[in-house]
C-alpha positions as a Markdown table, in Angstrom:
| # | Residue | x | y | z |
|---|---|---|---|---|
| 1 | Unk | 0.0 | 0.0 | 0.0 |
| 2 | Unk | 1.7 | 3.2 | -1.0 |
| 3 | Unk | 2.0 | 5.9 | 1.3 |
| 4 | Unk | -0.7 | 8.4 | -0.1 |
| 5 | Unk | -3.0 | 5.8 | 0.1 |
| 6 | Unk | -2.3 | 5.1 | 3.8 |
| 7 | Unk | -2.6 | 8.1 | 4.5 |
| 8 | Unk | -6.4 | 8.7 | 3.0 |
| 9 | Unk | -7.4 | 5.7 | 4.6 |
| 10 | Unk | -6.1 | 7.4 | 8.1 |
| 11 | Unk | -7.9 | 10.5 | 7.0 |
| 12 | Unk | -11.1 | 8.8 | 6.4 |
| 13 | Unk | -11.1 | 6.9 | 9.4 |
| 14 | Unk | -11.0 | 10.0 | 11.3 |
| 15 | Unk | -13.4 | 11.8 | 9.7 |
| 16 | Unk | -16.0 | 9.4 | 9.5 |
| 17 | Unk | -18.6 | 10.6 | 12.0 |
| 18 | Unk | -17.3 | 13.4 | 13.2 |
| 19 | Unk | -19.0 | 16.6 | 13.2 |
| 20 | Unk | -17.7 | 19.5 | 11.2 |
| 21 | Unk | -16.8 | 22.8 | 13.1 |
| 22 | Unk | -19.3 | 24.8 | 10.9 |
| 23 | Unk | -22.4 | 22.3 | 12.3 |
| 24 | Unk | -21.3 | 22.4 | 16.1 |
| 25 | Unk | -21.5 | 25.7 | 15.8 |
| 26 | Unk | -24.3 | 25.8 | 14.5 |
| 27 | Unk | -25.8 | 23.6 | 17.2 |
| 28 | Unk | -24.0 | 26.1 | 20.0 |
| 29 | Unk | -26.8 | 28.5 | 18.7 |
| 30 | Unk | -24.9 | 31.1 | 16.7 |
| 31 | Unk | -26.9 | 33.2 | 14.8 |
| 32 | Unk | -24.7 | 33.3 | 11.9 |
| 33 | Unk | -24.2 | 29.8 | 11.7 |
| 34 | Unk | -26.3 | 27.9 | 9.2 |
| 35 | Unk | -29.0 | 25.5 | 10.6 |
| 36 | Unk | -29.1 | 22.2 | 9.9 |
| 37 | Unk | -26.9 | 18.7 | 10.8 |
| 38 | Unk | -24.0 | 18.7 | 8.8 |
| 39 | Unk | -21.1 | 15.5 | 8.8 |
| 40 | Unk | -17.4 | 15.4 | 7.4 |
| 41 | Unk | -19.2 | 12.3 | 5.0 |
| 42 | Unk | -16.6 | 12.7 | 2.0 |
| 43 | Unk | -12.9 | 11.4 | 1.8 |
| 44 | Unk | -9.4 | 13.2 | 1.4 |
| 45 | Unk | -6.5 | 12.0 | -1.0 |
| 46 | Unk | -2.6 | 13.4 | -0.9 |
| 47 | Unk | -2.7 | 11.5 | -4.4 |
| 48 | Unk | -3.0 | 13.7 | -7.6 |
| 49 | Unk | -6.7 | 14.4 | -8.0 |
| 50 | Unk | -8.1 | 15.3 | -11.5 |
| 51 | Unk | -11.8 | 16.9 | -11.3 |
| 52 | Unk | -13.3 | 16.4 | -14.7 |
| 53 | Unk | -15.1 | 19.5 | -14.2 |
| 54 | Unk | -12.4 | 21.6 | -13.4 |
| 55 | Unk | -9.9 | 20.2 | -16.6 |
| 56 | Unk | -7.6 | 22.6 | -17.7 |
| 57 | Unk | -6.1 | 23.0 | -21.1 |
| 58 | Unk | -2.9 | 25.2 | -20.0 |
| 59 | Unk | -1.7 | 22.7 | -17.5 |
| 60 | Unk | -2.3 | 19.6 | -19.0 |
| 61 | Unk | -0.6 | 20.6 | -22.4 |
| 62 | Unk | 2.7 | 20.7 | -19.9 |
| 63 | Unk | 5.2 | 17.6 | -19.0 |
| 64 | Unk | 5.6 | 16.5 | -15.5 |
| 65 | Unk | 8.7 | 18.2 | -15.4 |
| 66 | Unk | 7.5 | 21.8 | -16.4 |
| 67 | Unk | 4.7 | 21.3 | -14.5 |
| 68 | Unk | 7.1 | 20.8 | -11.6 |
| 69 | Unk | 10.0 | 23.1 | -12.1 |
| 70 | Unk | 6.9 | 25.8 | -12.6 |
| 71 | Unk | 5.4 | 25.1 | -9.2 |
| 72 | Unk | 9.0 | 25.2 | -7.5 |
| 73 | Unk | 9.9 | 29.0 | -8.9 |
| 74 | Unk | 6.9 | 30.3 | -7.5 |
| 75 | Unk | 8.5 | 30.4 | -4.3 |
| 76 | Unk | 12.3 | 29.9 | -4.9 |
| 77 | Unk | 12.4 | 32.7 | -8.4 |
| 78 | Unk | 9.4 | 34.0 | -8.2 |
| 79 | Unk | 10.0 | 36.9 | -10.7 |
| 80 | Unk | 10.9 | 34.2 | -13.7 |
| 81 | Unk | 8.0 | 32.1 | -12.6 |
| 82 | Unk | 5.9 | 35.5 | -13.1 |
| 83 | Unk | 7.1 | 36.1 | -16.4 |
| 84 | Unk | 6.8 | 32.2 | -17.4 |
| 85 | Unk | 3.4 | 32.4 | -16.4 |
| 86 | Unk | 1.9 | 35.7 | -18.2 |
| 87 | Unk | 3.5 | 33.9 | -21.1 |
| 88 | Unk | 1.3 | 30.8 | -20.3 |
| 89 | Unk | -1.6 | 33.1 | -19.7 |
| 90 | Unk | -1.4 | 34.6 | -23.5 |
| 91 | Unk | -2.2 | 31.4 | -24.7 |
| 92 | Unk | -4.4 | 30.1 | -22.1 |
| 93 | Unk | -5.8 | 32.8 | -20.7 |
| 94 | Unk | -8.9 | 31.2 | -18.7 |
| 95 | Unk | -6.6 | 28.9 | -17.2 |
| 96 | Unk | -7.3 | 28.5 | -13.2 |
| 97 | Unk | -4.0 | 26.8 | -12.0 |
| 98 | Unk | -2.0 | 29.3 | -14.4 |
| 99 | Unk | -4.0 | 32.4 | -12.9 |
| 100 | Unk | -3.7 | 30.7 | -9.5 |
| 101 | Unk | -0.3 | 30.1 | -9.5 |
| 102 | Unk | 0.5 | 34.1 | -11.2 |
| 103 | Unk | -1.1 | 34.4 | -8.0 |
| 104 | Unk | 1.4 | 32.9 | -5.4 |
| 105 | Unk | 3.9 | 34.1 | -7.6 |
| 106 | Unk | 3.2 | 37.7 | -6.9 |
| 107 | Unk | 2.3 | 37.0 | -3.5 |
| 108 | Unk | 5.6 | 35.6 | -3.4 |
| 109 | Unk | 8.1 | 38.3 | -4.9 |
| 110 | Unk | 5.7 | 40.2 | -2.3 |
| 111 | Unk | 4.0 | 42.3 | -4.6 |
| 112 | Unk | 0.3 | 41.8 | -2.6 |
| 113 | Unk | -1.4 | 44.3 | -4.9 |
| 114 | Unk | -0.4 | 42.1 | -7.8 |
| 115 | Unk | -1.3 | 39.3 | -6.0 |
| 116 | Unk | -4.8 | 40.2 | -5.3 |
| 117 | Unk | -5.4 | 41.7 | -8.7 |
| 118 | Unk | -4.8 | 38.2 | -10.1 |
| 119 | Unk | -7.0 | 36.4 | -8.1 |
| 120 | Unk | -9.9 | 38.5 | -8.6 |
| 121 | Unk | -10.0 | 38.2 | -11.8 |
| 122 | Unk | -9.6 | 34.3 | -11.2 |
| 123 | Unk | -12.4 | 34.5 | -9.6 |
| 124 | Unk | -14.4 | 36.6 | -11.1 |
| 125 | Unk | -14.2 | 34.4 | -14.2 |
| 126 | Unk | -14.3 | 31.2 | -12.4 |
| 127 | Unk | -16.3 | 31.7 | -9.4 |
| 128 | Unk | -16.7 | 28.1 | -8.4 |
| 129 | Unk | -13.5 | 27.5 | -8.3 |
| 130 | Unk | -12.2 | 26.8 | -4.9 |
| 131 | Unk | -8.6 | 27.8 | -4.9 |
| 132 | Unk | -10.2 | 31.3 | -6.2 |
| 133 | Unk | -12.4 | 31.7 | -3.3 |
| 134 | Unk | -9.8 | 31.0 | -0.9 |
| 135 | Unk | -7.7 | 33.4 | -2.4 |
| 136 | Unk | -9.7 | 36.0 | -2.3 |
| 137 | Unk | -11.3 | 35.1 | 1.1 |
| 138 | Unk | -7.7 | 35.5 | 2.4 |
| 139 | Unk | -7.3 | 39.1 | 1.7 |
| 140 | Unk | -11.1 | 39.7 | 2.8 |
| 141 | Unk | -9.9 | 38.4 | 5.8 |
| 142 | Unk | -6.4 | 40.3 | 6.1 |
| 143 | Unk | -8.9 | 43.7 | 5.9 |
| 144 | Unk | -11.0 | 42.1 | 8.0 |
| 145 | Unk | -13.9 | 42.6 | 5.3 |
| 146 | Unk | -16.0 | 39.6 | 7.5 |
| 147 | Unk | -18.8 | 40.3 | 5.2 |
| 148 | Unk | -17.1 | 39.8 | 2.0 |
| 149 | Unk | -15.2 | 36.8 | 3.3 |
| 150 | Unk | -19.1 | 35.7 | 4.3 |
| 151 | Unk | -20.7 | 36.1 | 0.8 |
| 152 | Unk | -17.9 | 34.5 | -1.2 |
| 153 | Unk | -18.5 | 31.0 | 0.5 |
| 154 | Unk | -22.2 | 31.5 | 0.9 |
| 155 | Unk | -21.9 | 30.8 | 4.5 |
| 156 | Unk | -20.9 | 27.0 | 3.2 |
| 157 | Unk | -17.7 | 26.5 | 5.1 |
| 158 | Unk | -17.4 | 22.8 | 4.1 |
| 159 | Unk | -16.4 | 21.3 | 1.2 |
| 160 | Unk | -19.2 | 19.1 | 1.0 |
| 161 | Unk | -21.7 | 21.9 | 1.2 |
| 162 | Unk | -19.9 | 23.8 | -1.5 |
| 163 | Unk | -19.4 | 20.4 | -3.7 |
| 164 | Unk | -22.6 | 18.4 | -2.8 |
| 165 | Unk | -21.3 | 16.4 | -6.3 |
| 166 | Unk | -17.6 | 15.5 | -4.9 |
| 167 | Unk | -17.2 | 13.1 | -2.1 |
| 168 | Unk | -13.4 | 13.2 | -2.7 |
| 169 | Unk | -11.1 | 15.7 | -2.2 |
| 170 | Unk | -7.6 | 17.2 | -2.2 |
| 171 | Unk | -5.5 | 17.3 | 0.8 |
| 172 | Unk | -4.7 | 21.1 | -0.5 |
| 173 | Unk | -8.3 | 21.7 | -0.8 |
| 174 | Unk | -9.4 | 20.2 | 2.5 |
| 175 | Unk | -6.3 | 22.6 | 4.3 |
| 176 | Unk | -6.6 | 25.5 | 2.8 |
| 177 | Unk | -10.1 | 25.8 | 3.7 |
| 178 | Unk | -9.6 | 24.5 | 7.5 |
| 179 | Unk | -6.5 | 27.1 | 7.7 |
| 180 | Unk | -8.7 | 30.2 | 6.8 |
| 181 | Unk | -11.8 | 29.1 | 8.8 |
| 182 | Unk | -9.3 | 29.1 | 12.1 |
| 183 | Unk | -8.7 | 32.5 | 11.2 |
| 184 | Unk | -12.2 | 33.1 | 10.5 |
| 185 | Unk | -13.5 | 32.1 | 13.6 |
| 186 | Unk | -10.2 | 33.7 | 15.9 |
| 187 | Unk | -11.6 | 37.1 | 14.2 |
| 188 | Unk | -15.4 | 36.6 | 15.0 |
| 189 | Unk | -14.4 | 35.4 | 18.5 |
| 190 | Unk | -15.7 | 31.8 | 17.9 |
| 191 | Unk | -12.5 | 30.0 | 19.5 |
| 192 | Unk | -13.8 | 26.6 | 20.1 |
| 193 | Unk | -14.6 | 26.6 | 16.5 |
| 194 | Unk | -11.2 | 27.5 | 15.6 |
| 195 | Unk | -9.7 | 24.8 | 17.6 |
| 196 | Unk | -12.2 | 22.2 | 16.4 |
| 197 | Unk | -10.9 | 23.1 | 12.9 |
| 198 | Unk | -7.2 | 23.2 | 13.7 |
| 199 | Unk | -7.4 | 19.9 | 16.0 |
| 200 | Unk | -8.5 | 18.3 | 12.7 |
| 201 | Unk | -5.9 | 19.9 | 10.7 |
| 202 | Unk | -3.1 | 18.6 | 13.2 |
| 203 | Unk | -4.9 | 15.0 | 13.0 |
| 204 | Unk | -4.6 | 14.7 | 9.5 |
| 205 | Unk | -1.5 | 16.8 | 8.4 |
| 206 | Unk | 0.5 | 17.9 | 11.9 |
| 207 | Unk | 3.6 | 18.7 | 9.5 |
| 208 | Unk | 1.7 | 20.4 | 6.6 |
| 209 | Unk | 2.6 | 23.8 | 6.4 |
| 210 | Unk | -0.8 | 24.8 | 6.1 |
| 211 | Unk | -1.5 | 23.6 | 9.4 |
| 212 | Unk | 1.9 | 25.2 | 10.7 |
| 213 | Unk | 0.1 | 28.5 | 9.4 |
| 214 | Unk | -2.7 | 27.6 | 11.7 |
| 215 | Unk | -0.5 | 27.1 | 14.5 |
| 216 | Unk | 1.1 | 30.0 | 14.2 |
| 217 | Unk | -2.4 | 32.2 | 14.1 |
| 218 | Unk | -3.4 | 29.7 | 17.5 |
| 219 | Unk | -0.5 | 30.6 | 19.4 |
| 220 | Unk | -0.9 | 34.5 | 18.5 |
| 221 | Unk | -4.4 | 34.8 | 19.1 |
| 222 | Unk | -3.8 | 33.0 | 22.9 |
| 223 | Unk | -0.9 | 35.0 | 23.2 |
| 224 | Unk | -3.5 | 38.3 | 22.8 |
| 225 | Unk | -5.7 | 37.0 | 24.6 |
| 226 | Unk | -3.7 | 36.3 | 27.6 |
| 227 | Unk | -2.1 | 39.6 | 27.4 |
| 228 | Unk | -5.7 | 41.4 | 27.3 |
| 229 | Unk | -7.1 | 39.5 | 30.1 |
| 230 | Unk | -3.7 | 40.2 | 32.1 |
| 231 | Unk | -4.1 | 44.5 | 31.2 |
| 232 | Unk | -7.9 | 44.2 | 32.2 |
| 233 | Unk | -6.5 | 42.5 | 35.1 |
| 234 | Unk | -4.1 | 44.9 | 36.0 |
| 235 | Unk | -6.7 | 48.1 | 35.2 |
| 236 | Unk | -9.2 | 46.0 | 37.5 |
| 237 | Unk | -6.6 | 45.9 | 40.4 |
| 238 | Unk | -5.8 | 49.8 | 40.0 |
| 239 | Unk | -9.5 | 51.0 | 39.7 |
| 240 | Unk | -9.6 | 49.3 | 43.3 |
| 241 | Unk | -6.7 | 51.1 | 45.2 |
């Protein structure tokens, strides 16, 4: 049994049955919370996963190797990886993993403005896309535009809910979503929520560094938290003398 296979088997045997965060929360009452009983009832691969819906002409038409070297410059060169890709783009200009990945390369070379512009017009021309919406959802998020960040996911933060079609998916997918629901639900002060979604990060991918992201934004937001309730603390005791 090969390794990716191992581990979707481990992945499925932990998520069968559990509850996501999105429906305990809803069951703790929230009033932004959709109603309704809602299970993790799909299965997550590490193994290259090819959607039939989502094919894509500008990707396929490149060797394994491109397709590689490609996906390493966007961090390690990102400014050749740029100009590879608008080149890419001219010819295949609705691709999403060539749009995506112009993306990360901008996001990369730290050029956030570029970044952004790039994945709105990803998403604005594929709006079901997922990688778009998480994109875009990210810098909703980093101008704490909670409404936004709301309306591009319809409220549906599961996969499931968002693919009803799909009962497989990506290990990238499944991450990526969990990592900006933890920030998601630090911001709008849900914090069982967030630790329900980054307990199942850690189960499923502890070294990922998705879920090291998550970590990171954990740790901080206890770390506020701590240091709030310990200046409230120390007001409290000074209001007293």
């Amino acid at each position: 049994m090969s390794r990716a296979e191992k581990q979707r088997r481990r992945i499925r045997r932990k998520a069968r049955g559990r509850q996501s965060p999105q429906n305990q929360w809803a069951l703790a009452g929230n009033e932004r919370a959709p109603r309704g009983i809602v299970f993790l009832n799909y299965d997550v691969t590490a193994e290259k996963l090819v959607v039939p819906a989502e094919a894509d002409p500008g990707l396929d038409r490149m060797s394994d190797d491109d397709h590689r070297t490609l996906y390493k410059q966007l961090i390690e060169d990102p400014p050749i990886a740029i100009e590879r890709l608008k080149s890419l783009l001219e010819d295949f200009p609705d691709s999403r993993t060539l749009r995506n990945w112009l993306s990360v390369a901008y996001s990369s070379a730290g050029d956030n403005g570029g970044a952004e512009r790039e994945a709105r017009v990803l998403y604005e021309r594929h709006p079901d896309y997922l990688f778009a919406k998480l994109t875009v959802a990210q810098f909703c998020l980093q101008r704490g535009d909670i409404a936004e960040f709301e309306a591009i996911f319809e409220k549906k933060f599961d996969l499931k809910l968002m693919y009803p079609e799909r009962d497989l998916f990506h290990i990238s997918e499944y991450l990526g979503l969990a990592r900006l629901m933890v920030e998601y639900y630090l911001r709008i002060k849900q914090h069982s929520a967030a630790q329900i979604s980054f307990n199942m990060m850690e189960e499923i991918a502890p070294d990922h560094p998705l879920t090291e992201q998550a970590r990171i934004v954990m740790v901080g937001s206890v770390l506020l938290r701590s240091i709030k309730g310990l200046a409230r603390d120390v007001l409290r005791k000074a209001t007293l003398r």
